[in-house]
C-alpha positions as CSV (number, residue, x, y, z in Angstrom):
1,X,34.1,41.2,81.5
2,X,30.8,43.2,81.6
3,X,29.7,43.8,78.0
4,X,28.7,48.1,77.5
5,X,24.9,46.6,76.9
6,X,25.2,45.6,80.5
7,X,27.0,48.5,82.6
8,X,23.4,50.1,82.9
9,X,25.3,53.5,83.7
10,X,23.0,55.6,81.5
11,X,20.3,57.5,83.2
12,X,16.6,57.5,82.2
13,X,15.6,60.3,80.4
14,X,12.7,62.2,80.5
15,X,11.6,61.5,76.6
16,X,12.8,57.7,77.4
17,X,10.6,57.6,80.1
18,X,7.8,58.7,78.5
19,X,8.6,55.8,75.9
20,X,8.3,53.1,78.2
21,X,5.0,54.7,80.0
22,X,3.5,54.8,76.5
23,X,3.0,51.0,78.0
24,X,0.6,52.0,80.4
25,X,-2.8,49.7,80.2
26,X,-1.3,47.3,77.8
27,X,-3.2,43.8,77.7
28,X,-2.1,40.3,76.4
29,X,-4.4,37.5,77.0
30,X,-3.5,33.9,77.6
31,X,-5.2,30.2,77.6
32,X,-3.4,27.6,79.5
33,X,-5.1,23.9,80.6
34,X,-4.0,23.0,84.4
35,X,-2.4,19.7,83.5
36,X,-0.7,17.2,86.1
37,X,2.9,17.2,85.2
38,X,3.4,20.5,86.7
39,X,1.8,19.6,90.0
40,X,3.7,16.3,90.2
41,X,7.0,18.8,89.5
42,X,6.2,21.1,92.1
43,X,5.6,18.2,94.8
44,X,8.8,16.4,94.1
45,X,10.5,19.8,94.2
46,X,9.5,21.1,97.6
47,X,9.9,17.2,98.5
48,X,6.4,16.6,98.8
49,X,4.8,13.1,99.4
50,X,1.6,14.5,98.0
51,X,-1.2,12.1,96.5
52,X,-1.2,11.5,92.6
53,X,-3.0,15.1,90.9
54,X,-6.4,13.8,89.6
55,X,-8.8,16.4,87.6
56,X,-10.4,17.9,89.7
57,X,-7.9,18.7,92.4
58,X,-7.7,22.1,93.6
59,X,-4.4,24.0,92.8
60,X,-2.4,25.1,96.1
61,X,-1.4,28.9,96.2
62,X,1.0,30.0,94.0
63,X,1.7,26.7,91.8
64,X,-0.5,28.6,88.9
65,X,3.2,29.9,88.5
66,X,3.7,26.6,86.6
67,X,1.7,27.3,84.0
68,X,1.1,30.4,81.4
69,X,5.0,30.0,80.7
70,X,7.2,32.1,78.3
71,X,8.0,30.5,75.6
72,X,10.2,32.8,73.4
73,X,12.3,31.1,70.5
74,X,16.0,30.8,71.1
75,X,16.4,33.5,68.9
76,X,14.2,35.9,70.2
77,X,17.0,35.3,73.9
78,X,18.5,38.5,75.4
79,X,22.1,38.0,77.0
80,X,20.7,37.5,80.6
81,X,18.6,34.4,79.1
82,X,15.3,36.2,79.1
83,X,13.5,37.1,76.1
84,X,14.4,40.6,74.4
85,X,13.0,43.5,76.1
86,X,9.8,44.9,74.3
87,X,6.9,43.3,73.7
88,X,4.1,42.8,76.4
89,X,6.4,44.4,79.0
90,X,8.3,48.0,78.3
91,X,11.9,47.8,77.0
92,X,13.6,48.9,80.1
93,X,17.2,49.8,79.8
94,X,18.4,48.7,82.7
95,X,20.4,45.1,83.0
96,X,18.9,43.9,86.1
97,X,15.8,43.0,86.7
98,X,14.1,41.2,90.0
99,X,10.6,40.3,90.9
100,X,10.2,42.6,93.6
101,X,6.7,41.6,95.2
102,X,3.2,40.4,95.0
103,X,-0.4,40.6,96.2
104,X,-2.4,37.9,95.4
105,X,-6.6,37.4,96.2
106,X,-8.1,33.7,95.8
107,X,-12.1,33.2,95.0
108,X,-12.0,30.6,97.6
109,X,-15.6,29.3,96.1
110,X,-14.1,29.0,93.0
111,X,-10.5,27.3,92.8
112,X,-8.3,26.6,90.0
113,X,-8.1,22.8,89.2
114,X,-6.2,20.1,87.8
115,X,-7.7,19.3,83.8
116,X,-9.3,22.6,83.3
117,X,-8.5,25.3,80.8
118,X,-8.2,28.9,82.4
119,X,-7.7,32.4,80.7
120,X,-5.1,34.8,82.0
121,X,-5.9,38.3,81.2
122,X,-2.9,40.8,81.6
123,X,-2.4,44.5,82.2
124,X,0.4,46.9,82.4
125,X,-0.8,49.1,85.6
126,X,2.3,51.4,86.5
127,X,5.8,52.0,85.0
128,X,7.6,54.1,87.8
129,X,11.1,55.7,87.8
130,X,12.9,56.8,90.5
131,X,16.2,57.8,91.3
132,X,18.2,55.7,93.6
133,X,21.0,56.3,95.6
134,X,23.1,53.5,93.3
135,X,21.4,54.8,90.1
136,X,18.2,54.5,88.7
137,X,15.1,52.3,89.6
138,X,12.3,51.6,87.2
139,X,9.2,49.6,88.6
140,X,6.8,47.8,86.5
141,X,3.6,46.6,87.9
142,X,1.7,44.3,86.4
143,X,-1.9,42.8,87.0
144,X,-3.3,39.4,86.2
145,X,-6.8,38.0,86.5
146,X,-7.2,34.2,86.3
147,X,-10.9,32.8,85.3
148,X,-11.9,29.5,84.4
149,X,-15.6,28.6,83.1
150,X,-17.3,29.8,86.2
151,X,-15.7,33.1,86.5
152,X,-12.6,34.8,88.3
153,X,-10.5,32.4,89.9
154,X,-7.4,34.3,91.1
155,X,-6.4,37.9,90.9
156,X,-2.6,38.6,91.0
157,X,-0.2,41.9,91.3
158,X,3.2,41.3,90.1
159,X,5.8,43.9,91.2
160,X,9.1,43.7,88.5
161,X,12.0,46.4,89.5
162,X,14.9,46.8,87.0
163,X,18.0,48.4,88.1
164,X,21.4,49.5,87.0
165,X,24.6,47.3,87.5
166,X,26.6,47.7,90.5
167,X,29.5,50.0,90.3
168,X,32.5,50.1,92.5
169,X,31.9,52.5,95.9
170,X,28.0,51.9,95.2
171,X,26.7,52.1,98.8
172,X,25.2,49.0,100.4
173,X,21.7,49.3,102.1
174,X,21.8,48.3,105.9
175,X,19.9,45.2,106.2
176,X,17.2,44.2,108.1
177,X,17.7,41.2,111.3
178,X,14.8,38.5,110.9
179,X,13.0,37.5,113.9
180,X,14.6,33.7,114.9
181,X,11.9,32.6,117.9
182,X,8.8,32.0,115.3
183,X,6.7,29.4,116.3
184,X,7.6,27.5,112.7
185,X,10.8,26.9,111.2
186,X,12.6,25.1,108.7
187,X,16.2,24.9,106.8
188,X,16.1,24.8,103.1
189,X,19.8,23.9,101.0
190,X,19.2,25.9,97.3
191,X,21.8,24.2,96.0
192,X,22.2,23.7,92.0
193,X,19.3,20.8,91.5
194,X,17.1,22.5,93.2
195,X,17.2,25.7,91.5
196,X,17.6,23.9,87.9
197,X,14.4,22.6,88.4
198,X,12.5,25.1,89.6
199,X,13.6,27.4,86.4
200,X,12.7,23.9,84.4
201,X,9.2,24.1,85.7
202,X,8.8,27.5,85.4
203,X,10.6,27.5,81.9
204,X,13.0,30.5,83.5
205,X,16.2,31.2,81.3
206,X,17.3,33.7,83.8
207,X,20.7,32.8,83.3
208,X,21.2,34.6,87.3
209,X,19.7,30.9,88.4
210,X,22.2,28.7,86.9
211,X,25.1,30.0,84.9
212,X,27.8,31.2,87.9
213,X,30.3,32.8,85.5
214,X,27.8,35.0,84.3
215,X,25.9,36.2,87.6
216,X,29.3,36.3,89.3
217,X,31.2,38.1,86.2
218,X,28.7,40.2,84.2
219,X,26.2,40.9,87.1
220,X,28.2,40.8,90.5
221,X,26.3,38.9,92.3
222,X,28.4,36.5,95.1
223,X,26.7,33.5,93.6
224,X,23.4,32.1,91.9
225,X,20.4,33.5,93.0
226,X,17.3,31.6,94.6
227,X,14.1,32.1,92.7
228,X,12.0,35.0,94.5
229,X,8.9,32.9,93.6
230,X,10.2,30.1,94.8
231,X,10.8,31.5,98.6
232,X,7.5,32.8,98.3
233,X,6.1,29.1,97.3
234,X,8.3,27.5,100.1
235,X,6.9,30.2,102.6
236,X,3.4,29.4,101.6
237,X,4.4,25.8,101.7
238,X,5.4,26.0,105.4
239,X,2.6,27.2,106.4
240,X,0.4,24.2,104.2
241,X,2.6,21.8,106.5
242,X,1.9,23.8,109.4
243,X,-1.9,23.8,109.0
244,X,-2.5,20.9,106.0
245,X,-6.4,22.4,106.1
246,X,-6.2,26.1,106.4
247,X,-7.6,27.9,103.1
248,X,-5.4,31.3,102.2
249,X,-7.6,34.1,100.7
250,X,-4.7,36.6,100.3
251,X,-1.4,36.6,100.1
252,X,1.8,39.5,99.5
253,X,5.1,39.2,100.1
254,X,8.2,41.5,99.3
255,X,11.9,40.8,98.5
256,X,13.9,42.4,100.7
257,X,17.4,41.1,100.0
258,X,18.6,38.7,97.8
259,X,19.6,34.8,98.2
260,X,22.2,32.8,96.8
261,X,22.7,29.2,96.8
262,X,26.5,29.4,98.6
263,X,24.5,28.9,102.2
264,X,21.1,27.1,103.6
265,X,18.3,29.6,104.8
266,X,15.2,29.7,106.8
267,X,11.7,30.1,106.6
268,X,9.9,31.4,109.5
269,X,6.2,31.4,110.3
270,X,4.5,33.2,113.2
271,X,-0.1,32.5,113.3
272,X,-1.6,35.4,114.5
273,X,-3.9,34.9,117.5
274,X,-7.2,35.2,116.1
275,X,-6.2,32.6,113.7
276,X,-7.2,34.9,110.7
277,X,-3.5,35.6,109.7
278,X,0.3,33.9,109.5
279,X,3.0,36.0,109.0
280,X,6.0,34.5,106.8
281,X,9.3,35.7,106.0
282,X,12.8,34.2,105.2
283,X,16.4,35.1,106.5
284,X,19.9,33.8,105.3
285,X,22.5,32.5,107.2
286,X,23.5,35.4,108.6
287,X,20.0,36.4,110.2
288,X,19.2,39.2,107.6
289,X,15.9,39.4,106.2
290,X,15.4,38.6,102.7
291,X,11.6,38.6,102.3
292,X,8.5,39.0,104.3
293,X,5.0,38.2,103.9
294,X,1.9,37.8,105.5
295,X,-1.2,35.4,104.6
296,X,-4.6,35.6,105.5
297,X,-6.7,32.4,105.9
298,X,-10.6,32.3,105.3
C-alpha cells in the first residue's frame, strides 16, 4: 500500500516554491580519477569486446556517468532508495522523480581519459513548476562542467522532472509512433542482470530499477524501469558500432515515455546526409517512442 509520504497529492505552494528556488545557483564541486574498472563494467555491460582500458584511453560519450557517484550512507536512504531530499538538489515534494533529458558539448581536443583525475563543478540553473494535467510538475536543471589539468573537458545539462503519483482516472498522454525503417537497428532484452548492473556501476539505489513490489505497489509502474541513461548510452553506443571512428561533439536526448524490462525494445539510428549528424531514438514493443536524440559528429 502507498505510504501518505508517497501519494504526492499536495499541491506546490507558492511560499513552497519559493523554498526550493531559494536553490537557484547552488554549486557543489567534485574530484573523481577515471579509473579502469568502470570502463571494463560498461564494456561487459553493453556486451562489448573492447580492448583492455590503458591510461591514456579516451573515455567514450557518456561513460563519465560511471564516475562522480553518490555515495550517501545507508542511513542518510529515502524510501525510493535515493538519498533524502535536500542537500545539493532542492527538497522536492513530489515522490517521483525521472531524468528527463540532456545536452551534452565534448572539447573534442581535449578528451577525458583513463588514469586521470578530473573536477566536476556543479550548478543548480532552473527550478520550474508547472501545473500538469495529472498534478504538478517541478523541473530541476542542473549544469556540470568537467575539466581535467588542461582545461574543460565536457560540459553537461542534466534535466530532473519530479512528479506526483498516479491517481485513479489520471488521464494518459497519447503517445508518439517511432519511425521502424532507420537505416540502423538493434533489439536490446532489459531484463533483471542487465539493469542490476548498470545501477551497480552507476551506484543507483533507485529502488524503480530493481525492487518489483515496490515500483509495481507504491509507484504504479507495470514493471521495473530501464535506466534513462542507459538508453541514452546504448543509443550512443549504436551509433559507435555503426561508425567505430566517428567523433560526437554534441549530444541531447529526451525521454519521452518510459521503459520496463517486461518486453525487448529498439534502438534506431538514421545519418543525416551531410554526414554532420545521426539522429537516435528508442521505441518499445509496441512501436511507441520512448526517447529521441540527435548527435552531431565533428
Amino acid at each position: 500500500m502507498t505510504s501518505p509520504d508517497l501519494l504526492g497529492t499536495r499541491a506546490i505552494d507558492a511560499a513552497q516554491l519559493a523554498h526550493l528556488q531559494s536553490w537557484l545557483g547552488r554549486t557543489e564541486t567534485q574530484t573523481d580519477v577515471i579509473a579502469p574498472a568502470p570502463v571494463r563494467g560498461l564494456a561487459a555491460t553493453l556486451d562489448r569486446d573492447d580492448d583492455e582500458p590503458a591510461p591514456g584511453t579516451a573515455l567514450p560519450p557518456l561513460w563519465h556517468w560511471a564516475y562522480f557517484l553518490p555515495h550517501a550512507r545507508q542511513s542518510e536512504i529515502g524510501p525510493d532508495g535515493h538519498a533524502r531530499r535536500g542537500g545539493f538538489l532542492p527538497p522536492v515534494p513530489l515522490p517521483r522523480r525521472m531524468w528527463a533529458g540532456g545536452r551534452f558539448h565534448w572539447e573534442l581536443a581535449n578528451p577525458l581519459r583513463v588514469g586521470e583525475t578530473v573536477q566536476r563543478r556543479s550548478r543548480i540553473a532552473s527550478v520550474t513548476h508547472k501545473a500538469g494535467r495529472t498534478g504538478d510538475l517541478l523541473f530541476v536543471q542542473v549544469e556540470h562542467r568537467y575539466s581535467n589539468e588542461r582545461g574543460v573537458a565536457l560540459t553537461e545539462a542534466h534535466d530532473i522532472v519530479y512528479r506526483a503519483a498516479p491517481r485513479p482516472g489520471d488521464p494518459v498522454p497519447p503517445p508518439t509512433p517511432a519511425g521502424q525503417d532507420a537505416a540502423w537497428q538493434r533489439e536490446v532484452v532489459p531484463d533483471d542482470v542487465l539493469l542490476f548492473r548498470y545501477s551497480a556501476l552507476t551506484f543507483n539505489g533507485h529502488r524503480i530499477h530493481y525492487d518489483r513490489p515496490y515500483v509495481t505497489e507504491v509507484e504504479g509502474y507495470p514493471g521495473l524501469v530501464v535506466h534513462g541513461p542507459l538508453i541514452a548510452t546504448l543509443l550512443l553506443d549504436l551509433l559507435r558500432r555503426q561508425m567505430p571512428d566517428a567523433a560526437v561533439a554534441r549530444f541531447e536526448f529526451k525521454a519521452v515515455r518510459p521503459t520496463f524490462d517486461l518486453h525487448p525494445f529498439r534502438l534506431h539510428g538514421e545519418p543525416a546526409a551531410d554526414g554532420r549528424g545521426v539522429r537516435l531514438w528508442a521505441s518499445d514493443h509496441e512501436g511507441w517512442l520512448t526517447m529521441q536524440s540527435t548527435a552531431t559528429l565533428a
